[in-house]
C-alpha positions as CSV (number, residue, x, y, z in Angstrom):
1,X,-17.5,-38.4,-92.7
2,X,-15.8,-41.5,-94.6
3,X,-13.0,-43.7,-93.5
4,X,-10.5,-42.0,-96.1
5,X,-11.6,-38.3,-95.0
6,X,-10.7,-39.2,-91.6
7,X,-7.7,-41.0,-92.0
8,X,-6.4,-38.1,-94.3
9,X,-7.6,-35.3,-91.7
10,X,-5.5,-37.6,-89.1
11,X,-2.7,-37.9,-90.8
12,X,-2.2,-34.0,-91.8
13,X,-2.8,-32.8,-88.5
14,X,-0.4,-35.3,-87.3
15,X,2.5,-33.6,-89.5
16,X,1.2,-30.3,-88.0
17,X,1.1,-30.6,-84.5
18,X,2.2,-34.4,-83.9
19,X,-1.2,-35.8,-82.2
20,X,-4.0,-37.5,-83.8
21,X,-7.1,-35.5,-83.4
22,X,-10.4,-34.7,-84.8
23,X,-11.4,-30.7,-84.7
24,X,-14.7,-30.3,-83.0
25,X,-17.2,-28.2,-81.2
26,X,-19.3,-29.2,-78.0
27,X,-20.8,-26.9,-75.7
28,X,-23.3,-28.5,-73.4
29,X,-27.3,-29.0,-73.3
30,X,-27.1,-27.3,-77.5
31,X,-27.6,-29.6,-80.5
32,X,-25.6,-29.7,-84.0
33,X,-27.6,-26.5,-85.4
34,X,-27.7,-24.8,-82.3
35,X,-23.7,-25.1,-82.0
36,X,-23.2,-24.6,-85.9
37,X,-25.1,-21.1,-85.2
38,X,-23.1,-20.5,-82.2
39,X,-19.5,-20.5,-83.9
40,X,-20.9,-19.6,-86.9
41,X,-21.9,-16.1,-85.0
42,X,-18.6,-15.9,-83.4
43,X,-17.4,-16.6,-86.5
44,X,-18.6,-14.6,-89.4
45,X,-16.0,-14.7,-91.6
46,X,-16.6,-18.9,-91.9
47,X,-12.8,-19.5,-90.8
48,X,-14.8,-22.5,-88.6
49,X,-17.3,-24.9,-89.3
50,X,-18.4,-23.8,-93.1
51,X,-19.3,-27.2,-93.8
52,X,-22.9,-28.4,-95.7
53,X,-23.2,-31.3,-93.9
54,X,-22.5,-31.6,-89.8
55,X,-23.3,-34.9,-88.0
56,X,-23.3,-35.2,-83.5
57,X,-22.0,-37.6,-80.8
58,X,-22.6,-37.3,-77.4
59,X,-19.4,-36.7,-75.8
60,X,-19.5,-39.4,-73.4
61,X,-20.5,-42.2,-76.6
62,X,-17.3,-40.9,-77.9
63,X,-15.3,-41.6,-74.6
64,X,-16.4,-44.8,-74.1
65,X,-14.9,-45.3,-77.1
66,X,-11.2,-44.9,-75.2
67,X,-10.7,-41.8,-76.8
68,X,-10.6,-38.7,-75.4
69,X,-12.5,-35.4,-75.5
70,X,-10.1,-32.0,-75.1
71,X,-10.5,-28.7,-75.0
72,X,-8.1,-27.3,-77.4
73,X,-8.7,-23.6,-77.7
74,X,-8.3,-21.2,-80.0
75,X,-10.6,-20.4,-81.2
76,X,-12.5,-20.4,-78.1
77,X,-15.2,-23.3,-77.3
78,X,-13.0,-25.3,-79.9
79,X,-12.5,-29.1,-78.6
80,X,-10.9,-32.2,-80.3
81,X,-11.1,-36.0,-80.1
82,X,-7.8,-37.6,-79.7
83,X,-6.4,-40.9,-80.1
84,X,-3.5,-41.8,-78.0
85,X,-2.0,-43.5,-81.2
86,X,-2.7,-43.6,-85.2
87,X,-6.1,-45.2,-85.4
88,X,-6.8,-48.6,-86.9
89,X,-9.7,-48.5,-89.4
90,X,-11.7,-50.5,-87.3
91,X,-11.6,-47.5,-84.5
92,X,-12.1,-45.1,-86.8
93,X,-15.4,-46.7,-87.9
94,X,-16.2,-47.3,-84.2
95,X,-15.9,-43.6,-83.8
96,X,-17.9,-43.1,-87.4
97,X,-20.9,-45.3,-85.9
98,X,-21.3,-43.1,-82.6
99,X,-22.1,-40.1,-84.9
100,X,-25.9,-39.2,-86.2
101,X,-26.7,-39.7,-90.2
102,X,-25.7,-35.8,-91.9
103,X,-27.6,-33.5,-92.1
104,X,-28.2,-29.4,-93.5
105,X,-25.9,-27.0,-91.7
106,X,-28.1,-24.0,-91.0
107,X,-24.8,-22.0,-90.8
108,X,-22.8,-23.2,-93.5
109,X,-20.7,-20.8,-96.2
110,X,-22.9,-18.9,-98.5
Protein backbone atom coordinates (compact mmCIF):
# COMPACT_ATOMS: atom_id res chain seq x y z
CA UNK A 1 0.00 0.00 0.00
CA UNK A 2 1.74 3.55 -0.97
CA UNK A 3 0.22 6.91 -1.24
CA UNK A 4 0.37 6.77 -5.21
CA UNK A 5 -1.21 3.09 -5.35
CA UNK A 6 -4.04 4.47 -3.44
CA UNK A 7 -4.59 7.66 -4.95
CA UNK A 8 -4.49 5.85 -8.38
CA UNK A 9 -6.95 2.92 -7.18
CA UNK A 10 -9.22 6.12 -5.97
CA UNK A 11 -9.17 7.85 -8.84
CA UNK A 12 -10.09 4.82 -11.42
CA UNK A 13 -12.70 3.60 -9.44
CA UNK A 14 -14.01 7.00 -9.22
CA UNK A 15 -14.38 7.23 -13.25
CA UNK A 16 -16.06 3.74 -12.85
CA UNK A 17 -18.62 4.05 -10.46
CA UNK A 18 -18.35 7.78 -9.26
CA UNK A 19 -17.39 7.10 -5.36
CA UNK A 20 -14.12 6.93 -3.73
CA UNK A 21 -13.62 3.61 -2.32
CA UNK A 22 -11.12 1.01 -1.31
CA UNK A 23 -12.18 -2.80 -2.25
CA UNK A 24 -11.95 -4.90 0.81
CA UNK A 25 -12.87 -7.98 2.72
CA UNK A 26 -13.97 -8.26 6.47
CA UNK A 27 -15.74 -10.98 7.94
CA UNK A 28 -15.72 -10.92 11.66
CA UNK A 29 -13.65 -12.69 14.62
CA UNK A 30 -11.05 -14.11 11.16
CA UNK A 31 -7.59 -12.56 10.58
CA UNK A 32 -5.92 -11.48 7.12
CA UNK A 33 -4.89 -15.26 6.28
CA UNK A 34 -7.87 -16.68 7.48
CA UNK A 35 -10.03 -14.20 5.14
CA UNK A 36 -7.46 -14.44 2.23
CA UNK A 37 -8.30 -18.37 2.46
CA UNK A 38 -11.80 -17.67 2.70
CA UNK A 39 -12.31 -15.76 -0.76
CA UNK A 40 -9.60 -17.38 -2.06
CA UNK A 41 -11.82 -20.77 -1.66
CA UNK A 42 -14.88 -19.06 -2.92
CA UNK A 43 -12.78 -17.98 -5.33
CA UNK A 44 -10.61 -20.33 -7.21
CA UNK A 45 -10.17 -18.79 -10.25
CA UNK A 46 -8.08 -15.70 -8.24
CA UNK A 47 -10.70 -13.03 -9.85
CA UNK A 48 -10.27 -11.65 -5.91
CA UNK A 49 -7.62 -10.99 -3.66
CA UNK A 50 -4.48 -12.66 -5.71
CA UNK A 51 -2.31 -10.29 -4.17
CA UNK A 52 1.50 -11.35 -2.42
CA UNK A 53 1.25 -9.06 0.05
CA UNK A 54 -2.16 -8.30 2.25
CA UNK A 55 -2.03 -5.99 5.31
CA UNK A 56 -5.44 -5.65 8.23
CA UNK A 57 -7.32 -2.82 10.03
CA UNK A 58 -9.82 -3.30 12.48
CA UNK A 59 -12.89 -2.05 11.10
CA UNK A 60 -13.71 0.27 13.76
CA UNK A 61 -9.75 1.90 13.63
CA UNK A 62 -10.80 2.59 10.11
CA UNK A 63 -14.19 4.40 11.17
CA UNK A 64 -12.86 6.46 13.52
CA UNK A 65 -11.09 7.61 10.94
CA UNK A 66 -14.55 9.38 9.45
CA UNK A 67 -14.69 7.00 6.76
CA UNK A 68 -16.99 4.51 6.35
CA UNK A 69 -17.10 0.70 6.15
CA UNK A 70 -19.87 -0.77 3.41
CA UNK A 71 -20.94 -3.79 2.33
CA UNK A 72 -20.76 -3.66 -1.41
CA UNK A 73 -21.61 -7.07 -2.73
CA UNK A 74 -20.81 -8.86 -5.40
CA UNK A 75 -19.04 -10.86 -4.97
CA UNK A 76 -20.44 -11.79 -1.82
CA UNK A 77 -18.69 -10.95 1.75
CA UNK A 78 -17.02 -8.05 -0.50
CA UNK A 79 -16.94 -4.55 1.54
CA UNK A 80 -15.30 -1.17 0.74
CA UNK A 81 -13.95 1.83 2.59
CA UNK A 82 -15.37 5.04 1.36
CA UNK A 83 -14.58 8.53 1.57
CA UNK A 84 -17.40 11.02 1.33
CA UNK A 85 -15.04 13.12 -0.94
CA UNK A 86 -11.52 12.74 -2.93
CA UNK A 87 -9.03 12.20 -0.14
CA UNK A 88 -6.31 14.61 0.83
CA UNK A 89 -2.91 12.90 1.15
CA UNK A 90 -2.85 13.50 4.66
CA UNK A 91 -6.17 11.09 5.07
CA UNK A 92 -4.95 8.75 2.93
CA UNK A 93 -1.87 8.24 5.07
CA UNK A 94 -4.11 8.38 8.21
CA UNK A 95 -5.94 5.50 6.65
CA UNK A 96 -2.24 3.86 5.62
CA UNK A 97 -1.12 4.02 9.42
CA UNK A 98 -4.29 2.09 10.78
CA UNK A 99 -3.22 -0.89 8.66
CA UNK A 100 -0.60 -3.75 9.95
CA UNK A 101 3.16 -3.88 8.19
CA UNK A 102 2.56 -6.65 4.84
CA UNK A 103 2.87 -9.64 5.08
CA UNK A 104 2.85 -13.42 2.82
CA UNK A 105 -0.58 -14.09 1.44
CA UNK A 106 -1.19 -17.79 2.00
CA UNK A 107 -3.74 -17.64 -0.83
CA UNK A 108 -2.16 -15.63 -3.34
CA UNK A 109 -2.00 -16.43 -7.40
CA UNK A 110 0.28 -19.32 -8.17
Amino acid sequence: MTLEGLRERLDEDFEADGVYDISVWTFPNMDAEEIALRVREADPDYNHLPHNRIQSARVGDIRSLGLEVLLTEPPPDHHSIRFPARPADNQLEDLMAAFDEPRHNPARRP
